[in-house]
C-alpha positions, 0 to 999 in steps of 0.5 A: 500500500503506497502513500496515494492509496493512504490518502485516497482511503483518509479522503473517503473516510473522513467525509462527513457526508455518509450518503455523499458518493464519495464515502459510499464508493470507498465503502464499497471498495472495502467491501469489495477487498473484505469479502473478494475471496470469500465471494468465490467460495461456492462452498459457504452459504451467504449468511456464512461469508462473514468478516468482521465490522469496522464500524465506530461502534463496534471497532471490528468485533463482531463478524456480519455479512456484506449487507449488513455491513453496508447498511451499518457503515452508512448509518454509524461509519467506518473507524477513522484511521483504519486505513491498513486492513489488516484484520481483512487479511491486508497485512502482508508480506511486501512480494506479491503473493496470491492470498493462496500462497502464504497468505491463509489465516495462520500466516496472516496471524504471523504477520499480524504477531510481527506488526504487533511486536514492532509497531509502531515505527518500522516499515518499508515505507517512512512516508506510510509510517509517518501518516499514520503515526500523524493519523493513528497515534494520540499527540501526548505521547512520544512513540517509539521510532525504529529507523534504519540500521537500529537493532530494532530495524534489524530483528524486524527485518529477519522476521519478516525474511523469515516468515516469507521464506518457505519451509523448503521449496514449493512448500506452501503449508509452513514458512521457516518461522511459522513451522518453528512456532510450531515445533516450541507449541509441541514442545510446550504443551507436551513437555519436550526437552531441550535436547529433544527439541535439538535432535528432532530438528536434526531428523527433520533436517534430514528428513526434508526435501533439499533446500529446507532451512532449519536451526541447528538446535534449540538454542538458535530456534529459541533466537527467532522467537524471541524476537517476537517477545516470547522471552523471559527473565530469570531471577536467580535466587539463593540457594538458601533461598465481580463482587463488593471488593471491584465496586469498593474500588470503583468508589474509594479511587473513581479516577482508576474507575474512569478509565475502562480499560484499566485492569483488574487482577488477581493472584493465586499461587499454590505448591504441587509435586510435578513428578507426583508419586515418583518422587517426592523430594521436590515442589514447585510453586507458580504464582499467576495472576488472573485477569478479571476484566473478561467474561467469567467463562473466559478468565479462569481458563489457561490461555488467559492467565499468566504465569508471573513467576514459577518458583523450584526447589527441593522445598516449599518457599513458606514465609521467604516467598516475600523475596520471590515476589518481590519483583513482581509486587515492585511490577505490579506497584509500577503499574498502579501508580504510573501504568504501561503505555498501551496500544488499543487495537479497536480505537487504534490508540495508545492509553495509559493503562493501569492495574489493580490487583483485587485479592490474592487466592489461597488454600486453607493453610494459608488461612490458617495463620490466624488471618480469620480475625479479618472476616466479618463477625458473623462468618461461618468460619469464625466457628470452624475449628479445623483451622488450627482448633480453635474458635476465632473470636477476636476482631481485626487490629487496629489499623496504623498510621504510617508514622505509628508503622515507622516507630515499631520499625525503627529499632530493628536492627540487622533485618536479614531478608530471604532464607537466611539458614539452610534447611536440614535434608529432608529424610523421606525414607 
């Protein structure tokens, strides 16, 4: 897309007349690219060529037909600034490729991951990028530029050189990134080794028609992918190692409320054995954090929580866990009291979005600690004795004051955080 197709976009879809022909010419040339191909497959029904809907409203949400669409676009518009289709399928490699050929849904979505990591600011084309930085991105902040040459520039580039190029020659099923995307999936999900991954990369070398183009191992594969953002920190550790609660926020800090797309969270965390029976000299402990800003059958299942923070060892961290939440909760502080600048896909747009964390979630030992006192008088676990045997009657402490907090604190001396002994061998036989 060059830049006088940019503009001819821009004039359509700030016409302020909607019946003018002038915008119902650019609304039907969307349509026309929108639905192009789905129009040649006499396999679907008309009901069932669906896209999605670009209108002011629903900022390509839901999916509708062609007529539907048309009748909306008149009434409500199309979303000013959307000018790079490419939840249309528009987002492509720069060589002119039939949509057949490397240009289904998977390859669109490994395109759309490589945009996503390094927009805005890098593009073929600075004229393009300057008009819609000028066009999609809001004035109060200072967006990231990626020239020429930056390294930024230079992980772009190998992304794309690598989502274009084909598995092999006359491969038109995987690209050389989108097959290793795929190889890390399986490893993921079934729990491959590093090695495994390693020495199947070498049969698949093998195996393959001449021309295949693979890493050698696990580790220059790991190098693509991280390209993308799937990277982690390691945090080395010493050996010695829709409820009251979301409406009590809204009004005791209605400016964080204000902003809908702030962020609600949650933490849990919770030890387990993953050899099971097999052994048990060994725990490990994944902290996540759950995000309650989406619908309750989506925000408990796994592709939509987020492992924070994934804590070994022979065993449990018990009370020195504070120092193996420590950057998280630095992390989580940051994102309540100043936020991350945010790209907003459906009103393509940049907001400060801050995070709240509501609760955390724990099992019963955790409760046990004599935190019943917390619950309201009348709760039925005030009663329960399988706590720790005993009836809880006693009401909250006294809430302090941050000087009164400072005065007990301020004869402490020689505070050691963390483990500070090693623990004895456990004997399990």
């Amino acid at each position: 897309m060059d830049t006088l197709e940019v503009q001819k976009r821009l004039e359509w879809m700030r016409c302020a007349n909607r019946t003018d022909n002038l915008y119902i010419n650019g609304v039907n040339s969307f349509l026309q690219f929108a639905f192009g191909d789905l129009e040649m497959n006499s396999d679907l029904g008309e009901e069932e060529k669906k896209v999605p809907y670009p209108c002011n409203r629903c900022n390509n949400g839901p999916h509708k037909t062609r007529d539907e669409i048309y009748t909306n676009l008149i009434v409500n518009g199309i979303v000013q600034g959307y000018v790079r289709w490419i939840y249309h399928g528009e987002f492509k490699p720069p060589q002119k490729k039939s949509r057949n050929d490397l240009g289904d849904s998977a390859r669109d979505d490994i395109y759309r991951m490589i945009h996503d990591r390094f927009s805005p600011g890098v593009s073929n084309n600075d004229d393009i990028d300057d008009m819609l930085d000028a066009e999609q991105q809001p004035k109060e902040f200072d967006q990231p530029r990626y020239k020429k040459d930056t390294k930024e520039a230079k992980m772009f580039e190998n992304l794309m050189r690598d989502a274009q190029q084909t598995l092999y020659p006359g491969c038109n099923e995987f690209s050389k990134l989108s097959f290793i995307l795929k190889l890390f999936q399986i490893k993921c999900m079934d729990g491959m080794t590093n090695k495994a991954f390693t020495s199947m990369l070498h049969m698949f070398k093998n195996a393959l028609p001449k021309g295949a183009d693979l890493p050698s191992n696990y580790y220059e594969a790991r190098k693509m992918i991280t390209n993308l953002g799937f990277d982690y920190e390691k945090i080395e550790a010493c050996e010695n190692d829709y409820s009251e609660a979301w409406k009590h926020l809204d009004k005791e800090y209605p400016t964080f409320s204000a902003e809908t797309r702030n962020v609600r969270l949650g933490l849990a965390s919770d030890g387990f054995n993953p050899f099971g029976g097999l052994r048990s000299d060994y725990s490990i402990w994944p902290v996540v954090v759950v995000v309650y800003n989406l619908p309750p059958w989506m925000c408990m299942k796994q592709p939509h929580t987020i492992l924070s923070l994934l804590i070994p060892g022979k065993s449990g961290p018990e009370n020195n866990i504070d120092v193996y939440l420590q950057p998280l909760i630095e992390e989580l502080k940051d994102l309540w009291e100043t936020g991350a600048q945010t790209y907003d896909a459906s009103r393509n747009e940049y907001f400060q979005m801050c995070a709240s964390l509501l609760w955390t979630i724990n099992d019963f030992p955790a409760h046990a600690k004599d935190n019943r006192q917390f619950l309201p008088t009348d709760h039925k676990w005030r009663d329960n004795k399988s706590f720790n045997g005993k009836v809880e009657k006693r009401g909250p402490p006294r809430k302090l004051s941050s000087n009164e907090i400072l005065e007990q604190l301020e004869d402490l001396e020689g505070m050691k955080f963390g483990k500070t002994m090693k623990l004895p061998k456990r004997d399990d036989n």
